[in-house]
LOKOLMAR-813693 format. One record per residue: x, y, z of N, C-alpha, C, O in turn; residue in one letter. Coordinates in pm, whole numbers, padded with zeros to 5 digits, always signed. Layout:
! LOKOLMAR-813693
XYZXYZXYZXYZA/...
END
This chain:
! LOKOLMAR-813693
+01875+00341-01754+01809+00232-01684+01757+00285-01551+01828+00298-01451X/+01627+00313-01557+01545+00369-01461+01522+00272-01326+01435+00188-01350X/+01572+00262-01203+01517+00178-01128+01493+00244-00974+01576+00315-00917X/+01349+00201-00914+01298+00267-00818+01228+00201-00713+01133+00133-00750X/+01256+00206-00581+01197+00162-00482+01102+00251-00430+01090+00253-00308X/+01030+00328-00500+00887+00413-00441+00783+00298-00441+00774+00217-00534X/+00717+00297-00349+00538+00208-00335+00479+00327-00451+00476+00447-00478X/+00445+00219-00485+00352+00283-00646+00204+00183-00670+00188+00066-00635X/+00134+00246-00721+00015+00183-00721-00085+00186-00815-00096+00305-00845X/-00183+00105-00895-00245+00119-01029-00309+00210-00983-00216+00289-00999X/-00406+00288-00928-00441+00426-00892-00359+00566-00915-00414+00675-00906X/-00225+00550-00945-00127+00599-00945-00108+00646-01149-00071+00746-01211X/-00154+00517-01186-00155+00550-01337-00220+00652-01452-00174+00690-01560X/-00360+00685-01379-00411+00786-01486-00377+00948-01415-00391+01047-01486X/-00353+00954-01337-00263+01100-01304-00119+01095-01382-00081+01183-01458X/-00064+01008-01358+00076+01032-01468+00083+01065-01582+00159+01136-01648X/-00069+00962-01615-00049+00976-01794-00114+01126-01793-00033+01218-01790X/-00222+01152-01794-00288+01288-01726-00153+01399-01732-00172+01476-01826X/-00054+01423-01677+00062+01504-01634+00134+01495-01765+00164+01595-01831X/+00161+01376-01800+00276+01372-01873+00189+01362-02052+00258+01353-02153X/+00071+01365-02056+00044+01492-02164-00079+01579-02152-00180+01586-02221X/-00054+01621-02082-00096+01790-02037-00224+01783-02014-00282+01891-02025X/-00307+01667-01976-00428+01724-01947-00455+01666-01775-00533+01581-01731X/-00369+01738-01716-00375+01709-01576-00463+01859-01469-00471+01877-01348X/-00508+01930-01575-00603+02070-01514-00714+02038-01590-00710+02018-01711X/-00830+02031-01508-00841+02048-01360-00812+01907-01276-00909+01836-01303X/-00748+01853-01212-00762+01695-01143-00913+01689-01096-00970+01793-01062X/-00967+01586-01094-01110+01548-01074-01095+01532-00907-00996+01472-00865X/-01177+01577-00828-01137+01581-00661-01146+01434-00664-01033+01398-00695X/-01213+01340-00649-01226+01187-00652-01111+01086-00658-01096+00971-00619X/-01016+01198-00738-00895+01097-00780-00822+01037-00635-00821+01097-00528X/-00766+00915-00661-00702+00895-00529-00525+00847-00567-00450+00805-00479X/-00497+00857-00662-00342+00795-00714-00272+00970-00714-00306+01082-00678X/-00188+00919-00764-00081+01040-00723+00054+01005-00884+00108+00905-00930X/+00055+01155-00915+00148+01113-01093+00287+01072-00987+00329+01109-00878X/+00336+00950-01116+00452+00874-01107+00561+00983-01173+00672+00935-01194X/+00545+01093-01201+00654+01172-01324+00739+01209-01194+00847+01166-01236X/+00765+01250-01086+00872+01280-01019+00938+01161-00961+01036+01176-00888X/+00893+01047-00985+00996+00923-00990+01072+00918-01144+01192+00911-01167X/+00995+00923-01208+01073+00903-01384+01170+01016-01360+01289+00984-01358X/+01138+01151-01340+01261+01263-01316+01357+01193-01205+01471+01207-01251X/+01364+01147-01123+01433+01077-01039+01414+00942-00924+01319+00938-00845X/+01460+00896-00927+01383+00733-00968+01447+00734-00783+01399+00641-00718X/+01555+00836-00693+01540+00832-00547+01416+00907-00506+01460+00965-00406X/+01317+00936-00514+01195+00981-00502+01135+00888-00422+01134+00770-00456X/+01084+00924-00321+00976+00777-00271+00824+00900-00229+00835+01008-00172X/+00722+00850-00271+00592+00939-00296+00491+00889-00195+00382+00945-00193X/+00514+00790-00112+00376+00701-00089+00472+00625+00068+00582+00573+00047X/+00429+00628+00177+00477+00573+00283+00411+00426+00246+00493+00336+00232X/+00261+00389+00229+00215+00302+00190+00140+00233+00077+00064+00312+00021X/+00138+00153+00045+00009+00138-00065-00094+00033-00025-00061-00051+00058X/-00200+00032-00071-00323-00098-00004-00396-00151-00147-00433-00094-00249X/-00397-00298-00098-00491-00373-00197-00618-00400-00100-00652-00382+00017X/-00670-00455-00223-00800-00541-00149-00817-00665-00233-00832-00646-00354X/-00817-00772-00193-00876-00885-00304-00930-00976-00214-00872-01004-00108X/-01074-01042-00259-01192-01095-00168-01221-01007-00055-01252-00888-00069X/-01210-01080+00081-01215-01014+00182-01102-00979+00265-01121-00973+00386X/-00978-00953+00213-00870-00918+00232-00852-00819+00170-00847-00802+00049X/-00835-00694+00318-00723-00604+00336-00566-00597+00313-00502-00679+00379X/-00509-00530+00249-00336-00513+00282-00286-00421+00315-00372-00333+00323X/-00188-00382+00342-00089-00259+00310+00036-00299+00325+00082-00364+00419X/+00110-00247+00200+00264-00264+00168+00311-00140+00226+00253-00033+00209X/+00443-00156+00312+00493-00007+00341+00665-00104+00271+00692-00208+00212X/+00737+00015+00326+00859-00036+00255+00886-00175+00316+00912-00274+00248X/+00876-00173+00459+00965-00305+00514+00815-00438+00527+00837-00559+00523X/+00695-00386+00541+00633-00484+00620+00508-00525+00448+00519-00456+00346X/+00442-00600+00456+00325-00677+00400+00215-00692+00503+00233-00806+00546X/+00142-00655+00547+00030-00676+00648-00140-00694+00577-00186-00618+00492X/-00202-00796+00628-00345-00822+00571-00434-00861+00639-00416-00976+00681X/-00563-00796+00680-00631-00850+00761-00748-00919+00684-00794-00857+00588X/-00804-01052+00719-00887-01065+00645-01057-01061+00740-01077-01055+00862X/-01129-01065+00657-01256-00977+00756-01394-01073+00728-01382-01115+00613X/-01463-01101+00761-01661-01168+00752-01707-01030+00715-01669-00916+00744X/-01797-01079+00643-01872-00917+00599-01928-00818+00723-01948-00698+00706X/-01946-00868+00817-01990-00792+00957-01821-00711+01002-01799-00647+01105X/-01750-00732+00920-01588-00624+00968-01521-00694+01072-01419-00634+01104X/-01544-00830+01157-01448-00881+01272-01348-00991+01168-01356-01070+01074X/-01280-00944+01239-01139-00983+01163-01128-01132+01201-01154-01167+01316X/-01090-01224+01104-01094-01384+01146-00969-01431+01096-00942-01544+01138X/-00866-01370+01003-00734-01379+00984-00633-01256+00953-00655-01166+00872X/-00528-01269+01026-00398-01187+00975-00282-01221+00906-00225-01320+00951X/-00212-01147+00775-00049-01199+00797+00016-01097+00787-00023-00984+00757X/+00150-01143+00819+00244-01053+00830+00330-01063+00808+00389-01107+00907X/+00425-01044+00691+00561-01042+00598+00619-00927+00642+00576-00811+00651X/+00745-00987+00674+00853-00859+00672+00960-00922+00584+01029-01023+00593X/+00942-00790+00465+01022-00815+00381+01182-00814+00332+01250-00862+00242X/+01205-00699+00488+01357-00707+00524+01444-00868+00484+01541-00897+00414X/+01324-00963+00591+01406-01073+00639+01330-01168+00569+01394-01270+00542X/+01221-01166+00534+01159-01249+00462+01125-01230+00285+01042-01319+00268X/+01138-01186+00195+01136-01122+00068+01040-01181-00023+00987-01127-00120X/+01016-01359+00046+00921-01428-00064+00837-01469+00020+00745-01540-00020X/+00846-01437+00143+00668-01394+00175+00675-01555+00230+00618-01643+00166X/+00749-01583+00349+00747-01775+00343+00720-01778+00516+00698-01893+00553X/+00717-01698+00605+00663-01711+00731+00602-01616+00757+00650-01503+00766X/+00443-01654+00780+00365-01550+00830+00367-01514+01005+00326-01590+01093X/+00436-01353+01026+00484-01338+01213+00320-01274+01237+00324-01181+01316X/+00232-01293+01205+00167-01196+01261+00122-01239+01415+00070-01163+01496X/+00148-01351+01433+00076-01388+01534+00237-01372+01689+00228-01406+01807X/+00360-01311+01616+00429-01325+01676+00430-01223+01764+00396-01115+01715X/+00474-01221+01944+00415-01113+02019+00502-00977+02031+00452-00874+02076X/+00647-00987+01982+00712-00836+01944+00681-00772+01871+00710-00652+01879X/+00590-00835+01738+00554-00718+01686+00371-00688+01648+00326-00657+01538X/+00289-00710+01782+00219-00677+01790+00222-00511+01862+00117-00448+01873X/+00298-00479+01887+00254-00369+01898+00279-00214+01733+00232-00100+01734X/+00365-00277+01622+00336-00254+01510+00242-00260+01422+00192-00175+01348X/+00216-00408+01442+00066-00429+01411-00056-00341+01462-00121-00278+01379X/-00079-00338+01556-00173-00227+01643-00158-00108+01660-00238-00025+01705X/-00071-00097+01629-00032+00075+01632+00016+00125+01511+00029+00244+01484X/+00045+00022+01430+00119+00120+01263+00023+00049+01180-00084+00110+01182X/+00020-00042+01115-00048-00135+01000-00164-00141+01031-00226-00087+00940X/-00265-00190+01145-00368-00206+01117-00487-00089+01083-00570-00092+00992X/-00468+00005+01179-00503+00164+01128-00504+00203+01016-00604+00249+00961X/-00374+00188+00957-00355+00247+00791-00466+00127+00720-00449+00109+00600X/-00541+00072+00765-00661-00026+00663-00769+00032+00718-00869+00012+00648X/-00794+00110+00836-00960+00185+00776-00963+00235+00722-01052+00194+00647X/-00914+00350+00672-00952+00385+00560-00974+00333+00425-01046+00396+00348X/-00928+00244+00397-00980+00110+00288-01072+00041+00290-01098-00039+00201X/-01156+00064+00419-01228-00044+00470-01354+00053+00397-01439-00017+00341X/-01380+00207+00389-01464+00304+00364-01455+00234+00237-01517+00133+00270X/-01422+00214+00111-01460+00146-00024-01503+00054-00061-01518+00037-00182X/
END
């Protein structure tokens, strides 16, 4: 009974399968997921500090403890945030983003890790 707390991600899926039957030479440079087989070899493995969605005009990124999402107008100024911490919150039922201790996480850890998402 395999069980694993690595951030894993559907990008993550055709490199595994790719690896785990042998046609993982040459990797295509483009690829952006990363093979899941050194979690299946050991499921304490963690591969990924973060992972990011996008759905509509919402940004995310999951890291282990936090949920963060900015949502954006097509001109890129941001007109909503939330912010789950999943430590203390698990089903996602008070959004802190607007709370002022952890704006400086917000601004300095989470929101950064979404430009580069913002490039797709």
């Amino acid at each position: 009974n395999l069980k694993s707390d690595s951030l894993v991600e559907f990008v993550d899926i055709y490199p595994t399968l790719c690896e785990l039957t042998g046609l993982d030479e040459p990797t295509p440079a483009q690829l952006h997921g990363q093979s899941l087989v050194p979690i299946l070899n050991d499921p304490q493995v963690s591969l990924k500090d973060a992972a990011f969605c996008r759905w509509n005009n919402g940004d995310s990124v999951r890291t282990d403890q936090y949920l963060f999402t900015e949502w954006t107008y097509d001109t890129g100024n941001i007109y909503a945030r939330m912010l789950y911490d999943h430590y203390v919150d698990p089903n996602e039922n008070e959004n802190i983003a607007e709370e002022s201790p952890l704006q400086n996480t917000i601004d300095n850890d989470l929101s950064p890790l979404l430009e580069d998402i913002r490039l797709y």
